[in-house]
C-alpha positions in Angstrom: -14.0 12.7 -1.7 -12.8 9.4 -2.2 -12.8 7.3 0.7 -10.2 4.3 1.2 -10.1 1.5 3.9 -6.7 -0.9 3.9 -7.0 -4.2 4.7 -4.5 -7.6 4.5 -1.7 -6.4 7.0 -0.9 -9.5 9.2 2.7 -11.1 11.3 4.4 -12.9 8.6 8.3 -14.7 8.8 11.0 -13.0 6.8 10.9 -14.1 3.3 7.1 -14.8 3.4 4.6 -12.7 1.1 1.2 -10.7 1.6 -1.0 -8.9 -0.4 -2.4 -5.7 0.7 -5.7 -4.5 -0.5 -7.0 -0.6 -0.4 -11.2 -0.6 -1.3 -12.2 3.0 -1.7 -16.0 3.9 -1.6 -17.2 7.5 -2.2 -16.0 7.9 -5.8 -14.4 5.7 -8.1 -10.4 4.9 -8.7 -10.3 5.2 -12.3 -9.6 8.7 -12.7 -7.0 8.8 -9.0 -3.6 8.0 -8.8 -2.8 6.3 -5.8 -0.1 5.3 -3.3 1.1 3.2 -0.9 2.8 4.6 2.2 4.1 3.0 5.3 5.3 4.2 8.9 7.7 2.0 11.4 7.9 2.9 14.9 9.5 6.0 15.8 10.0 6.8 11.8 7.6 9.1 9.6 5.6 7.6 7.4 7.3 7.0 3.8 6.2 6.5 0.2 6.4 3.0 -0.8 4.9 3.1 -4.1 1.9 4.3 -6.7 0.4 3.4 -9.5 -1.3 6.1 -12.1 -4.8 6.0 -14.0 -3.3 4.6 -16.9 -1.8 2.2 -14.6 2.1 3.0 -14.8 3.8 2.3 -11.5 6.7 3.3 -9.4 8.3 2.0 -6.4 10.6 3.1 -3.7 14.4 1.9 -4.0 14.0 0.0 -0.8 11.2 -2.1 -2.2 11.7 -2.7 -5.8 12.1 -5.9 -7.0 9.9 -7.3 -4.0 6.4 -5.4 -3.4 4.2 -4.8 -6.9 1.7 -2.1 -6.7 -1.7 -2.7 -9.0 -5.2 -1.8 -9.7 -8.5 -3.4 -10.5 -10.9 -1.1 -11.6 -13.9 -3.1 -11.6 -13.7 -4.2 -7.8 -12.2 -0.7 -6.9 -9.6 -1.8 -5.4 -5.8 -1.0 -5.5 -3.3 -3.8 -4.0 0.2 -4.1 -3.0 2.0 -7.5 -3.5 4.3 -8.2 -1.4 7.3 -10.9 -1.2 10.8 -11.4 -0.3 9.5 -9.3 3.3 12.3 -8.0 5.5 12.1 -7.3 9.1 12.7 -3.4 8.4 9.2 -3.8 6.2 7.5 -3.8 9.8 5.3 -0.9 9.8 1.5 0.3 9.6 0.9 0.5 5.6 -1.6 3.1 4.3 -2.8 4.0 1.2 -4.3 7.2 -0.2 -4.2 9.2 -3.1 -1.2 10.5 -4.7 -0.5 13.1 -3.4 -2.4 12.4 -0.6 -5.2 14.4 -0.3 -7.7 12.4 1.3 -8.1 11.7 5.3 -5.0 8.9 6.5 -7.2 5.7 7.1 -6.4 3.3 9.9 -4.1 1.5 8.2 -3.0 -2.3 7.9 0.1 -3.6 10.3 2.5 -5.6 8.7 5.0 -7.2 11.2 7.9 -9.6 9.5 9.5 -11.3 12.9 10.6 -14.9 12.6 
């Protein structure tokens, strides 16, 4: 079972950018789709976006045009670029596969507060 550890989260001002990173260990990422999820306080935890083995992506409506979702196969790592961040992108970001089928990770806090 693949495992994945998120990383990258940090307090950032609105409009400011960060780049998530998701390293998996276990197994490799080629063959996995994978997604990015996220959960604000007192909300369940949402899809943000994904990216397939052949490395086609989708995003949520509430972050397209601003976060990018991408792979690198070599390092094993998945990433999600982020820009243009709104205070309503506060929230704990996870990734997994998708679906998820693997154990939620800690996750990586995001907070966008001026």
């Amino acid at each position: 079972q693949v495992q994945l550890v998120e990383s990258g989260g940090a307090l950032v001002q609105p409009g400011g950018s960060l780049r998530l990173s998701c390293a998996a260990s276990g197994s490799s990422l080629d063959y996995y789709a994978i997604g990015w999820f996220r959960q604000a306080p007192g909300k369940q935890r949402e899809w943000v976006a994904r990216i397939q083995p052949d490395y086609n992506t989708n995003h949520a409506d509430s972050v397209k045009g601003r976060f990018a979702i991408d792979r690198d196969n070599a390092k094993n790592v998945v990433y999600l670029h982020m820009s243009g961040l709104e205070r309503e992108d506060t929230a704990v970001y996870y990734c997994n596969t998708y679906p998820p089928l693997s154990s939620w990770g800690q996750g990586t806090q995001v907070t966008v507060s001026s």
